[in-house]
Backbone as numpy.savetxt, mean C-alpha at the origin, in Angstrom:
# Nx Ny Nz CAx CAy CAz Cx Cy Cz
17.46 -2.60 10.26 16.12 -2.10 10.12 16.06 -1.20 8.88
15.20 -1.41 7.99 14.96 -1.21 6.89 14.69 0.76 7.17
15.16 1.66 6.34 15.20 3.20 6.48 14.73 3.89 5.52
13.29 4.96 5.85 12.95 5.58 4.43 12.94 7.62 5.06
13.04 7.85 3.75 13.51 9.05 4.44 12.93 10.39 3.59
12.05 10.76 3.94 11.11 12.16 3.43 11.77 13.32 3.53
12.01 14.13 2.58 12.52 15.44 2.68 11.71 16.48 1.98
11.40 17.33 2.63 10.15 18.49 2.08 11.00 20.18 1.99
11.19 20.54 0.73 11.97 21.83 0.56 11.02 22.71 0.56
11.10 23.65 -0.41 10.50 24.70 -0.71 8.80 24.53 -1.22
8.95 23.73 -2.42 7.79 23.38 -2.87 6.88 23.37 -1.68
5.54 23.47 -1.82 4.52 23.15 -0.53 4.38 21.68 -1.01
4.59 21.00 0.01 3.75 19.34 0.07 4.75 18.28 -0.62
5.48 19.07 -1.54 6.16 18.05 -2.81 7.24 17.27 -1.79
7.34 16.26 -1.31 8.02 15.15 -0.33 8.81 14.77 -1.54
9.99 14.53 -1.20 10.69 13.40 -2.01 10.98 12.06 -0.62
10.91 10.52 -1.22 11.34 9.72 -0.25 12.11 8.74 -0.52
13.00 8.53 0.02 14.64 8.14 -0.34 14.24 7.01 0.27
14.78 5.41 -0.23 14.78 4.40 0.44 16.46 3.78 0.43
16.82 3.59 1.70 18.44 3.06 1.41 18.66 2.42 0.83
17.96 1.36 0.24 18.36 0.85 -1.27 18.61 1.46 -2.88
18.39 2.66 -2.77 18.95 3.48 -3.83 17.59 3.94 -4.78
16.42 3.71 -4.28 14.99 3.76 -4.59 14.44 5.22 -4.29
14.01 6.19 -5.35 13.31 7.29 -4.83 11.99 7.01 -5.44
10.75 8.23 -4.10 9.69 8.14 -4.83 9.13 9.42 -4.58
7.84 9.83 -5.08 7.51 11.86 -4.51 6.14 11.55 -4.26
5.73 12.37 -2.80 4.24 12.28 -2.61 4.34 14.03 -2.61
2.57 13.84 -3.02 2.47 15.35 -2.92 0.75 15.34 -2.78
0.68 16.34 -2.60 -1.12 16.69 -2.44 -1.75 17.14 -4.28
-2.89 17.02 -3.73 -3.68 17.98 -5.37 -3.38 19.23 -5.32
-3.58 20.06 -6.64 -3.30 21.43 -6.34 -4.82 22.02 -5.46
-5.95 21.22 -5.98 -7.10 21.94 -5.14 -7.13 22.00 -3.54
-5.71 21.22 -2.94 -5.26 21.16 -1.48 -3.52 22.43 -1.05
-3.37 22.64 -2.32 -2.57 23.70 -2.27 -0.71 23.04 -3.20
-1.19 21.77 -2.76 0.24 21.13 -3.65 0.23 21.19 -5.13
1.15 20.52 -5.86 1.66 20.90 -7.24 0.80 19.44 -8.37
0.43 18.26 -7.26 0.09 17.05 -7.92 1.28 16.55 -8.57
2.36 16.50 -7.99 3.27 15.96 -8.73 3.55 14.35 -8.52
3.06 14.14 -7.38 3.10 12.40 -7.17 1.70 12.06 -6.55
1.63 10.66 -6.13 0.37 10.68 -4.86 0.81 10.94 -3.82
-0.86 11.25 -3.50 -1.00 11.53 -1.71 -0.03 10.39 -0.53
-0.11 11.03 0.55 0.01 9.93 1.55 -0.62 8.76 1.48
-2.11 9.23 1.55 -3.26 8.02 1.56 -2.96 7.19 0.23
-2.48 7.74 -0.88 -2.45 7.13 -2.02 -1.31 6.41 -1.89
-0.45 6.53 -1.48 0.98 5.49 -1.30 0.46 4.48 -0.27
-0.42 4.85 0.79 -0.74 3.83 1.84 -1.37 2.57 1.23
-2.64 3.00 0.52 -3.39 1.84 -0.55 -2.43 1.46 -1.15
-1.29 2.09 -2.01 -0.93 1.47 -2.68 0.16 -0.04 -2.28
0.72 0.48 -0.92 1.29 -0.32 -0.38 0.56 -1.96 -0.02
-0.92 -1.37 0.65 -1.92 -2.26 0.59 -2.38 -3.34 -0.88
-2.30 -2.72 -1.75 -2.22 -3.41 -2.53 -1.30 -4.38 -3.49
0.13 -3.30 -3.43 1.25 -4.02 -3.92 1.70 -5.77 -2.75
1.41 -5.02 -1.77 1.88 -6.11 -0.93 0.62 -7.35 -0.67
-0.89 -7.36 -1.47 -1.30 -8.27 -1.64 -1.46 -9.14 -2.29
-0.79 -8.04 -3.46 -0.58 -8.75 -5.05 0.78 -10.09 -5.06
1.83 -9.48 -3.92 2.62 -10.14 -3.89 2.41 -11.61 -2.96
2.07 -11.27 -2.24 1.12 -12.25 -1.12 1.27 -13.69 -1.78
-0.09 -12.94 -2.76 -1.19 -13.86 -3.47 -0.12 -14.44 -4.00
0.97 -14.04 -5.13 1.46 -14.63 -6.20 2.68 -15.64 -5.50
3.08 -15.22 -4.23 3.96 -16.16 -3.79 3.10 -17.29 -3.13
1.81 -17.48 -2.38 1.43 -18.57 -2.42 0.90 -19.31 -3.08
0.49 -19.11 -4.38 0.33 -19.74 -5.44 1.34 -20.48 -6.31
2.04 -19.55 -6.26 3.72 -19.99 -6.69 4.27 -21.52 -5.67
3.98 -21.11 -4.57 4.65 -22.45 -3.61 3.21 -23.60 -3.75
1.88 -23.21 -3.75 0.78 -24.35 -4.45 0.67 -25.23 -5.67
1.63 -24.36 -6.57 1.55 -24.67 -7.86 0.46 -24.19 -8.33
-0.25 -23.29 -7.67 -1.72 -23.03 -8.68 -1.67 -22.21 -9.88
-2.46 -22.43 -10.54 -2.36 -21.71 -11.90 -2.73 -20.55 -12.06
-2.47 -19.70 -11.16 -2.71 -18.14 -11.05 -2.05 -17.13 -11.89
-2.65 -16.04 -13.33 -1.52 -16.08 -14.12 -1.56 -14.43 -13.61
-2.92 -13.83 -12.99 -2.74 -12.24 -12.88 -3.28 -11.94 -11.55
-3.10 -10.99 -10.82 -4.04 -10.53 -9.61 -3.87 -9.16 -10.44
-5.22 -8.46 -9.87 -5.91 -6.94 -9.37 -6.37 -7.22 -8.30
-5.32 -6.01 -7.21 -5.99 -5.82 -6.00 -6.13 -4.20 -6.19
-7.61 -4.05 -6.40 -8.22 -2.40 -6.53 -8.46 -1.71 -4.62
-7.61 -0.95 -4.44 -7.91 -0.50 -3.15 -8.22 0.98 -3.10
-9.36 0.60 -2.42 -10.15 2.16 -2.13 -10.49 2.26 -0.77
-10.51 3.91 -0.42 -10.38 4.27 1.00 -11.43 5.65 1.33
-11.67 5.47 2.13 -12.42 6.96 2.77 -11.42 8.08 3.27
-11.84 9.19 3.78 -11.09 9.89 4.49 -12.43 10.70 5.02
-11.65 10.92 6.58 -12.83 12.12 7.03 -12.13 13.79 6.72
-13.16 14.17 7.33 -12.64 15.85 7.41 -11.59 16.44 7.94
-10.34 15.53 8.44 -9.50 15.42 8.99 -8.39 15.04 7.95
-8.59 13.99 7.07 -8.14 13.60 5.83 -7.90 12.39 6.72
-7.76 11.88 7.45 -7.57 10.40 8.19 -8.66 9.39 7.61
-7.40 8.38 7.04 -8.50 6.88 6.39 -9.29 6.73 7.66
-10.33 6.68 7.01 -11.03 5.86 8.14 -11.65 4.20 7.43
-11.43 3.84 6.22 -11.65 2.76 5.73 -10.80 2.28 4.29
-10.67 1.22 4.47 -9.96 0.83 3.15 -10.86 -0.93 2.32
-11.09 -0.34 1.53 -11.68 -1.60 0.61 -10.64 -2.61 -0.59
-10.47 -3.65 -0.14 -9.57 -4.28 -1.21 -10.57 -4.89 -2.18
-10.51 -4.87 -3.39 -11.56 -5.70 -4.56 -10.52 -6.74 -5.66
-10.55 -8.05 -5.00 -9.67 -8.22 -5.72 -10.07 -9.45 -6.95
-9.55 -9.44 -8.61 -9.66 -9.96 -8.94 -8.36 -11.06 -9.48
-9.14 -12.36 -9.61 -8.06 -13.67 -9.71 -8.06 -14.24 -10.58
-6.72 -14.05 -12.00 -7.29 -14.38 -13.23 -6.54 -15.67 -13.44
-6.75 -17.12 -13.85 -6.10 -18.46 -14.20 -7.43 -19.24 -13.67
-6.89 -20.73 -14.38 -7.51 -21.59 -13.99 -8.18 -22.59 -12.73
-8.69 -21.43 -11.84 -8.68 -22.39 -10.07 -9.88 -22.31 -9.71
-10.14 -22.98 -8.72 -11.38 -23.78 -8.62 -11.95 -22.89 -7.33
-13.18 -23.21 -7.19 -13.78 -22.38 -5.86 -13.02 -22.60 -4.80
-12.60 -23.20 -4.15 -11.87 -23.69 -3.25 -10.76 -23.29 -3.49
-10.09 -22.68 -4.54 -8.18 -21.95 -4.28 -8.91 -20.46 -4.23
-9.92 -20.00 -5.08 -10.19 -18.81 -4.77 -11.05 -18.21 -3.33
-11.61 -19.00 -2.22 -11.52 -18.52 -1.44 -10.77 -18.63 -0.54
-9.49 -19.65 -0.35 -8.37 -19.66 -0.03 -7.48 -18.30 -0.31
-7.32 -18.44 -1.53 -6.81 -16.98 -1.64 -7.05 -15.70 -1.46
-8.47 -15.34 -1.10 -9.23 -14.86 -0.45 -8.90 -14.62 0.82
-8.39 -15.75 1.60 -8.45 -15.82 3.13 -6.74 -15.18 3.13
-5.91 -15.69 2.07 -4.48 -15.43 2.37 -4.16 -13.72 1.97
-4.85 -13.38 1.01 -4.77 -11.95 0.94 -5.14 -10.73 1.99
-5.63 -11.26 3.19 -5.88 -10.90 4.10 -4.77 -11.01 5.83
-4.11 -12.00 5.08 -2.51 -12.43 6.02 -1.25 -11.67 5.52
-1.64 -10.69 4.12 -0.04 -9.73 3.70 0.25 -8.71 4.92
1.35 -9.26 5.28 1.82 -8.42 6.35 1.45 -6.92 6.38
1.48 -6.35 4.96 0.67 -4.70 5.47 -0.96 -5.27 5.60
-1.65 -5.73 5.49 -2.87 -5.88 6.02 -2.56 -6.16 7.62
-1.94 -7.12 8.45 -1.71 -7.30 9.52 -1.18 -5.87 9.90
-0.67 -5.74 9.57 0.23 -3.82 10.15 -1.24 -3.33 10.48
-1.59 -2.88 9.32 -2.95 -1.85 8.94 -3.89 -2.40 10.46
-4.19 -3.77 10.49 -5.40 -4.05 11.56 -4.75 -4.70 12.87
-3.78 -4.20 13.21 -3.18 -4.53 14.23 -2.45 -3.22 14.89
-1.92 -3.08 15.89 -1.48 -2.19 16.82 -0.14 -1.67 16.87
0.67 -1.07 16.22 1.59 -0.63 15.90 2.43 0.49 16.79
3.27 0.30 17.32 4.24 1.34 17.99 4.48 3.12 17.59
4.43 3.76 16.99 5.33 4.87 16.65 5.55 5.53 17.52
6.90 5.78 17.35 7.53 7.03 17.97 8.06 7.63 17.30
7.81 9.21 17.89 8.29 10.35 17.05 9.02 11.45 17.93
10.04 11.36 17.30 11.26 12.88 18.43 12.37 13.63 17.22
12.51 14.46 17.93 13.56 15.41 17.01 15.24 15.03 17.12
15.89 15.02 16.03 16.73 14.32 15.43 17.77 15.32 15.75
18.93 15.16 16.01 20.18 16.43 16.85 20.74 16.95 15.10
């Protein structure tokens, strides 16, 4: 099972997150929320995940279609309430190569099957406990 791992020091908010593949990344808040702005938000890594993982989606079933798909933009935007909890996320995506109405709302339909979209609109487990 794949392991990511957040560590929060001194700094307020500044997260560093370690992935066991030898991958780091830093979330942090704005300073007008009290953090330093040194990386994105939570919410901002969440879209971004949303998006990286539709971009990839797209390009591997095109890749196994043969379609002539040479770029995706998937632009993802989100709400938050007063809580800071998404309460919505918008994907806008554009499909740049030569394909016909019919691969683009296909691809349409498949960008909506990237497993973080299924995560995101489906029912997910967590558990959370303190570590010895």
């Amino acid at each position: 099972m794949p392991t990511v791992t957040g560590r929060s020091d001194a700094a307020p908010y500044l997260t560093t997150i370690a992935l066991e593949r030898g991958h780091t990344l830093i979330a942090d808040e704005p300073t007008d929320l009290g953090g330093l702005d040194l990386g994105p938000t939570p919410g901002e890594l969440l879209a971004a995940s949303l998006s990286a993982c539709t971009c990839i989606t797209l390009r591997m079933y095109a890749a196994r279609k043969q379609w002539p798909l040479q770029s995706i933009e998937a632009t993802v935007t989100f709400e938050r309430d007063e809580r800071h909890v998404i309460t919505s996320l918008e994907i806008v995506l554009q499909l740049h190569g030569d394909l016909g109405p019919e691969q683009l709302q296909r691809l349409l339909k498949v960008a909506e099957q990237c497993p973080i979209h299924k995560t995101l609109t489906g029912a997910v487990p967590i558990t959370t406990q303190l570590g010895s």
